[in-house]
N, C-alpha and C positions, 0 to 999 in steps of 0.2 A: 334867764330861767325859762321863758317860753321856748329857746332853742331845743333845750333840755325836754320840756313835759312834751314837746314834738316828736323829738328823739325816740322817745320813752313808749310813742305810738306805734314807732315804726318796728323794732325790738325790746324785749323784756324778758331775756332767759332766764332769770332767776325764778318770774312768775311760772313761765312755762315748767321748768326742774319742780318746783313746788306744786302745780298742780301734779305732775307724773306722782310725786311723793302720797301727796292727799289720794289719790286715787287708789295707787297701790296699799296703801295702808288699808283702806276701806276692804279692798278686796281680800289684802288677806286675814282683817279679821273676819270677814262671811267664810275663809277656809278655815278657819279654827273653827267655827259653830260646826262646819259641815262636816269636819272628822269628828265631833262630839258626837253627831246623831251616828256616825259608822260605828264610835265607839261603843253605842247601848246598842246596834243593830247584831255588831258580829265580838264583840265582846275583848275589842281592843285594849291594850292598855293602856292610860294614858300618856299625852304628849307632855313632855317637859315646857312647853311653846305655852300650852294653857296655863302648868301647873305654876306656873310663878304669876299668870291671871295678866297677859298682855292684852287679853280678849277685848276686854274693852278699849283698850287704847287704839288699837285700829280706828276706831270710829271717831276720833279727836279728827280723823281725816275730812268732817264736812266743815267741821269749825275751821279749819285752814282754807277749806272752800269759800267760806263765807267771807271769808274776812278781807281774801282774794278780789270775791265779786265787787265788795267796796269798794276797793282800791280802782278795780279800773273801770267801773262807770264813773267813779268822780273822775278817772284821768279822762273818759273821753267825751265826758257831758262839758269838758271845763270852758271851751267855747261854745256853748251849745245855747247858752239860756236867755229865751227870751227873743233868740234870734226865729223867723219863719219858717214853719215847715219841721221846726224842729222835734217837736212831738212824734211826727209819724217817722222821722226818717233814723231815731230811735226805736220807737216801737216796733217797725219793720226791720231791721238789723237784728233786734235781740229775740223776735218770734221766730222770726226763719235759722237764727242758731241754736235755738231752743228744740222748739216742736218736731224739727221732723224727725234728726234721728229718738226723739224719745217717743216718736208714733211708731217707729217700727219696730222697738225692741218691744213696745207696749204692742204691738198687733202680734208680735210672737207670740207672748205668753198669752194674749186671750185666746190666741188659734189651738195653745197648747191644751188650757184650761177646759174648753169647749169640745175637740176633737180627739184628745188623749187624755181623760181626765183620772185613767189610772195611774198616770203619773204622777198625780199628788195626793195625799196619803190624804187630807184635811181640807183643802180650796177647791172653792168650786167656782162656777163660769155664773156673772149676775148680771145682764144686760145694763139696768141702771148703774151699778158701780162701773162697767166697763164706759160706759159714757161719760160717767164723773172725774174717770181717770184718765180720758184723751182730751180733757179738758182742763186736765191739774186742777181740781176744784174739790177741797177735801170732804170728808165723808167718813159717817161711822159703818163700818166695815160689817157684812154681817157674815153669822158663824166666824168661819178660822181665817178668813180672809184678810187681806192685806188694803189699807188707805195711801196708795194708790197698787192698782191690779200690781203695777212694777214697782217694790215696794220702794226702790230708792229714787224714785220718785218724788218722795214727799220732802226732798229738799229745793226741788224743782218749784215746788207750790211755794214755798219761803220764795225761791228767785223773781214768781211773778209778781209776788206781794211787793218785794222792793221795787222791780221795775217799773210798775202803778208808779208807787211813790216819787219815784224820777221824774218820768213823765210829767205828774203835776207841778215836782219843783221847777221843770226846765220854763214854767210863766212866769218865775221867777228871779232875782238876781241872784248869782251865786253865793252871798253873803247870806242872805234872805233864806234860801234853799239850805244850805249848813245846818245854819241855825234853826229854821224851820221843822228840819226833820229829826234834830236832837229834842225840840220841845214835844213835837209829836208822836215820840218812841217813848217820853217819860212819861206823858199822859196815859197813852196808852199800854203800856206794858207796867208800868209801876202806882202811880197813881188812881188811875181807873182802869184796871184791868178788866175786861168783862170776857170772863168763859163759861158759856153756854153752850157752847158747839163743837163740831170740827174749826169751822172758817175762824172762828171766835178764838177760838184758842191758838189759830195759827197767829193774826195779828195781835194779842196780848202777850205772847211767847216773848223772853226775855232774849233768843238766839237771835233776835232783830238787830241788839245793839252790838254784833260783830259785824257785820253792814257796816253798821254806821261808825264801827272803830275803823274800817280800811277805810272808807273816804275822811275820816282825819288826820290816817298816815298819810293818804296822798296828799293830803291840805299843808301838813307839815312839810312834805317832802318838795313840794314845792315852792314852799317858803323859803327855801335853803336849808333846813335841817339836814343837818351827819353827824355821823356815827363811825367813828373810826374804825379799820378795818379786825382789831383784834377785839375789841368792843363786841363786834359783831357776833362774832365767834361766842366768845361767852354768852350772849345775850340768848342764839341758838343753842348751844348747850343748856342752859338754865329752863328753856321753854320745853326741849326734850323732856328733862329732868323731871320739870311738873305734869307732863303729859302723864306720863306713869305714875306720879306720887300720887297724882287727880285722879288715878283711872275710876275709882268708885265713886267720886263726887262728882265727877265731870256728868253724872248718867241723872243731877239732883236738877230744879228747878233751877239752881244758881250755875249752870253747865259754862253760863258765857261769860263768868268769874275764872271759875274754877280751867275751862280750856280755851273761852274767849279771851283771855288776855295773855298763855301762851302761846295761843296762834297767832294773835300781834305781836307777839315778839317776834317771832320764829319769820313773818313776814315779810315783817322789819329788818333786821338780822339781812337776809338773804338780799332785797334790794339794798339796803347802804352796804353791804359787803361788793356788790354788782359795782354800784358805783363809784366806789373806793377805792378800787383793786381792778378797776378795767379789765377783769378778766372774762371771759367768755367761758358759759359755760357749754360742757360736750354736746353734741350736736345730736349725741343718742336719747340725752338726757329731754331735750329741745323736743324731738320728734315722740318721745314719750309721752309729753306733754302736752302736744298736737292731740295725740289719739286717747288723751284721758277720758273725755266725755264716752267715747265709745266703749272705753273698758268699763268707766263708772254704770253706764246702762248694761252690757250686752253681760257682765261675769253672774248673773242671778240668772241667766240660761246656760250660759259655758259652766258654769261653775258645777251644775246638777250633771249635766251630761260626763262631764271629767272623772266625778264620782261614781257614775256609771259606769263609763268602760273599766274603772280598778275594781271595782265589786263583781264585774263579768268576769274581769279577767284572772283574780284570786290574789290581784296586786295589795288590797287591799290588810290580805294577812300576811304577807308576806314584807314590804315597806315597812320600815319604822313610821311611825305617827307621825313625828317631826319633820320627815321626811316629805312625808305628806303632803302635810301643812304647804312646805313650799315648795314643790311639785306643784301643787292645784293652784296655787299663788302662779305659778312659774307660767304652766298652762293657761291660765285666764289672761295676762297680760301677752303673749304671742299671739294668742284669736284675737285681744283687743287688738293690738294693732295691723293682723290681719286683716280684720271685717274694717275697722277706719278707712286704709288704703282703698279695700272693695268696695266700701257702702258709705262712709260717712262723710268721704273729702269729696267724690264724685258729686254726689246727692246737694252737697252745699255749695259745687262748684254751678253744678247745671240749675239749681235756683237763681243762685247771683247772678247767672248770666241771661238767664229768660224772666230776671228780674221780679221773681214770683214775690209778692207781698201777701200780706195779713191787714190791709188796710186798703178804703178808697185811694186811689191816685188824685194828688192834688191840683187843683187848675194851675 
């Protein structure tokens, strides 16, 4: 089995497929919102795309993120704990794949807010929020502004919450750490919940125990747990299924019920199918996959500009709605993997190599 969670380091296409999915989903529901606002601007009719209300299911896309992020810091903390050194050489891997590209989609939008702020109908440029938000450190937003300046963002602040948590468990043994962090998610998000804040509300949030459901897929999955390969199949179907029957509930306090436990499915599903069926998924799907981060930050600027040139252009009235829809969908995912190739693979290449950290160097 160790050959295997080794394995599993080196490749993981089903992850990779699945983040391009989470990503894309995300993106195109901010393109349904955004023909909404053309729709009361220029007095479009509506999209069939809204009218059956998919709108929110897009966003079921960070709960597959999450659930994602579990899975593979337990795969890659699994030798980690307890051993030397290992705190920082965690903490410096997951800051420098973090921070940078989401400083510079985040220096966009303040250069935007600041230097063009006819741009935006309602936000405006607030030094202190701009501080709070190259720091992912959340905050109550003033007037019409966004918790963080880039608002998606604030699923970033979830990721550093959990990677704290890592960090601490890695003093730990891995039995120790498991278990430790399930007692520590009931305490606090269910038992003693305390919300007085932004930050407060971050770490009492119930979305913490999809986390903590992927590193029990990975614990299972390295157990030996399978799941037959048709299995699988229904198992993804049925999480689909509730995606959409959830869409209204999934938005309630009980969100990581209601799409938390279809995202474990749907996770689930995808790796023992990987596993099962040794097949390899497409290599476009893979490279998607690579450049999600970049779509997930960079489509809340491609996305406005998109709707720009169709509203210059009269494309606007003249497209069907639906059309639209995935058009600006279509568009956002080319620039992302655009700008990835230009800015995000370089930028994390020439860190690694000049070996840029977020922490002292160890003696």
């Amino acid at each position: 089995m160790e050959n295997q969670v080794t394995a599993m380091r080196i490749r993981m296409d089903s992850i990779q497929a699945l983040r391009a999915i989470a990503a894309i989903a995300v993106v195109f529901c901010h393109a349904q919102g955004h023909l909404i606002g053309f729709q009361k601007k220029y007095g479009l009719g509506d999209a069939w795309l809204n009218l059956v209300d998919p709108f929110r299911v897009g966003q079921c896309g960070v709960d597959i993120f999450f659930v994602i992020s579990g899975f593979i810091m337990a795969l890659v903390t699994n030798d980690m704990h307890k051993r030397k050194g290992a705190i920082e050489d965690f903490a410096q891997k997951r800051l420098v794949r973090i921070f940078p590209p989401y400083w510079i989609w985040t220096f966009v939008m303040l250069f935007l807010l600041f230097f063009f702020p006819q741009f935006f109908s309602i936000r405006t440029f607030a030094l202190k929020e701009a501080v709070l938000s190259l720091l992912l450190i959340p905050y109550s937003p003033s007037s019409a502004n966004t918790s963080p300046v880039l608002s998606v963002g604030w699923t970033l602040s979830y990721e550093m919450y959990f990677y704290a948590l890592v960090c601490v468990g890695l003093l730990f043994s891995r039995k120790q750490f498991i278990a430790g962090m399930g007692i520590f998610f009931l305490i606090t998000t269910a038992i003693f919940p305390q919300k007085h804040g932004p930050i407060s509300n971050l770490t009492a949030n119930t979305l913490l125990w999809e986390f903590y459901a992927g590193m029990l897929l990975f614990e299972g999955y390295k157990a030996g747990a399978r799941l037959p390969a048709m299995l699988s199949i229904y198992l993804a179907m049925l999480a689909m299924t509730a995606f959409y029957y959830f869409a209204e509930d999934g938005m309630s306090h009980l969100r990581f019920i209601y799409w938390g436990i279809p995202a474990l499915a749907l996770v689930a599903s995808c790796i023992f199918f990987e596993q099962e069926t040794r097949r390899r998924v497409p290599k476009k799907f893979v490279f998607l996959g690579d450049a999600s981060y970049t779509l997930y930050l960079s489509h809340l600027v491609t996305l406005p500009g998109i709707g720009k040139l169709f509203a210059m252009s009269g494309l606007q009235k003249i497209v069907p709605p639906d059309v639209q829809i995935i058009l600006y969908t279509a568009a956002c995912i080319a620039l992302g993997c655009v700008l990835y190739v230009t800015i995000e693979k370089p930028l994390l290449n020439y860190c690694r190599n000049k070996k840029i950290t977020f922490t002292p160097n160890c003696p």
